[in-house]
C-alpha positions as CSV (number, residue, x, y, z in Angstrom):
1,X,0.8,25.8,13.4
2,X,-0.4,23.1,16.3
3,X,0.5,19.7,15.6
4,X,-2.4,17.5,17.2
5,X,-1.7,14.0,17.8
6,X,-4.5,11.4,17.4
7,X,-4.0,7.8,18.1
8,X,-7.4,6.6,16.4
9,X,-6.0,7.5,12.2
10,X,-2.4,6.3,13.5
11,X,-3.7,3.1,14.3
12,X,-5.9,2.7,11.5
13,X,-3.0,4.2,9.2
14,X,-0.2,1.0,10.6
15,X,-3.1,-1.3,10.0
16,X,-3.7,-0.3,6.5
17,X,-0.7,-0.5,5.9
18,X,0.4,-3.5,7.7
19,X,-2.5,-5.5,5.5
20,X,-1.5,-3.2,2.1
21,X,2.2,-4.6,2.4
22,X,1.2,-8.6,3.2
23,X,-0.9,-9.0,0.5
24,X,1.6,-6.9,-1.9
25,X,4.3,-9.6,-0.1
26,X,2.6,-12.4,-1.5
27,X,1.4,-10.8,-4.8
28,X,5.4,-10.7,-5.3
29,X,6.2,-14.1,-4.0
30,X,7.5,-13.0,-0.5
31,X,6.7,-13.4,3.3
32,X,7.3,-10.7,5.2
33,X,7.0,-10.1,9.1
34,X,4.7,-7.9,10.9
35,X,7.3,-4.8,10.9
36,X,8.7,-5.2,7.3
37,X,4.7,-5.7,6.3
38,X,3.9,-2.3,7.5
39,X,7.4,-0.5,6.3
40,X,6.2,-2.5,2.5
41,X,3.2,-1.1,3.2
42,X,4.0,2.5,4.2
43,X,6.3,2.4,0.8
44,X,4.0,1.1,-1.2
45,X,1.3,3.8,-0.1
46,X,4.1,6.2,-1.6
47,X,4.9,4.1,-4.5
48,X,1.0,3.7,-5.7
49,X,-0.3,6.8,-4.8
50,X,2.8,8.6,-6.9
51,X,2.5,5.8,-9.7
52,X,-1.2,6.5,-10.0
53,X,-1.1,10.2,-10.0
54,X,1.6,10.5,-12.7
55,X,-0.1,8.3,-15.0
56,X,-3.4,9.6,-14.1
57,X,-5.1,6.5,-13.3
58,X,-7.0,7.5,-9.9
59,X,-9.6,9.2,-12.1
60,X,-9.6,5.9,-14.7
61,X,-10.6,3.8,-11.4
62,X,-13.2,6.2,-9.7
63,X,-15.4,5.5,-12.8
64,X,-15.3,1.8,-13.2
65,X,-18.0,0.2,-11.3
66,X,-16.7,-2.6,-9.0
67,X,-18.3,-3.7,-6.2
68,X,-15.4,-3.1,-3.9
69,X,-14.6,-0.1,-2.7
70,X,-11.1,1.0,-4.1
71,X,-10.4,4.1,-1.4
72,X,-11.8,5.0,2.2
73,X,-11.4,8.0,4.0
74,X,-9.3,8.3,7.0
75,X,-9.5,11.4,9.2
76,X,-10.2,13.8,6.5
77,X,-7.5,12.1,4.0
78,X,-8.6,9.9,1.3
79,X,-6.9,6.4,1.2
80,X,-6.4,4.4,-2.1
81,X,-6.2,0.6,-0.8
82,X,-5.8,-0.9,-4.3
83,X,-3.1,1.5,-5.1
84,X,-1.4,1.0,-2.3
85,X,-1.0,-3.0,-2.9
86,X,-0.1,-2.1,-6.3
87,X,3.0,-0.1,-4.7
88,X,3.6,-2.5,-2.4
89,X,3.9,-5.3,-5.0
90,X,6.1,-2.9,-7.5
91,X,8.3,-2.4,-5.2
92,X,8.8,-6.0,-3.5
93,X,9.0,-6.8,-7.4
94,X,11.7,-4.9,-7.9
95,X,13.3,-6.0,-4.4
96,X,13.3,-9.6,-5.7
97,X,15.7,-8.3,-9.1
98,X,17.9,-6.8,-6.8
99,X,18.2,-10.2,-4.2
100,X,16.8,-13.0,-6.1
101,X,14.2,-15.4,-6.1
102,X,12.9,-16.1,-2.3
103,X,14.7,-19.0,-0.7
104,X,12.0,-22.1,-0.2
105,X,12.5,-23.8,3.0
C-alpha cells in the first residue's frame, strides 16, 4: 500500500475545518484562535460525522430541500459541513460545562 501525499485536499481539509470550528466557537459562546479553530474543527468533523451516523440523520438531511448545500466532496471523500459545525458546537458546549462560562473582557 503507497501512501500518496497531496497538498491540494490537505489544504482544503485545514480550511474546512478551520471555518467548521469558528463558527461552532461562536455558536457556543467562544473565540477561539486560528490553531484551536482548526483542532475544534478537526474534532467536531469526528464528533458530527459519528453523531449523525448513529442516529441516522445524514439520510434525514439529503432529502430536505434547502438551498445550501449541506456536503461537498473533497478528493473522492464526501464532506458534511453542517455536521461538522454541529460537532464542533457539541463539543465546545460541553467544553464550557467542564470550564465555565467564557470570561468577558
Amino acid at each position: 500500500m503507497e501512501f500518496e501525499f497531496k497538498i491540494i485536499p490537505l489544504t482544503i481539509s485545514v480550511i474546512v475545518a478551520f471555518a467548521c470550528g469558528t463558527i461552532g466557537a461562536r455558536i457556543a459562546g467562544r473565540r477561539e484562535g486560528c490553531l484551536g479553530a482548526i483542532i475544534l474543527g478537526f474534532t467536531g468533523s469526528y464528533l458530527g460525522q459519528l453523531l449523525a451516523e448513529k442516529l441516522s440523520l445524514t439520510e434525514v438531511m439529503a432529502n430536505i430541500p434547502i438551498p445550501i448545500p449541506l456536503s461537498f466532496d473533497i478528493a473522492g471523500e464526501k464532506i458534511y459541513f453542517f455536521w461538522n459545525i454541529v460537532g464542533a458546537a457539541a463539543f465546545m458546549a460541553l467544553m464550557n460545562l467542564v470550564w465555565g462560562p467564557p470570561k468577558s473582557k
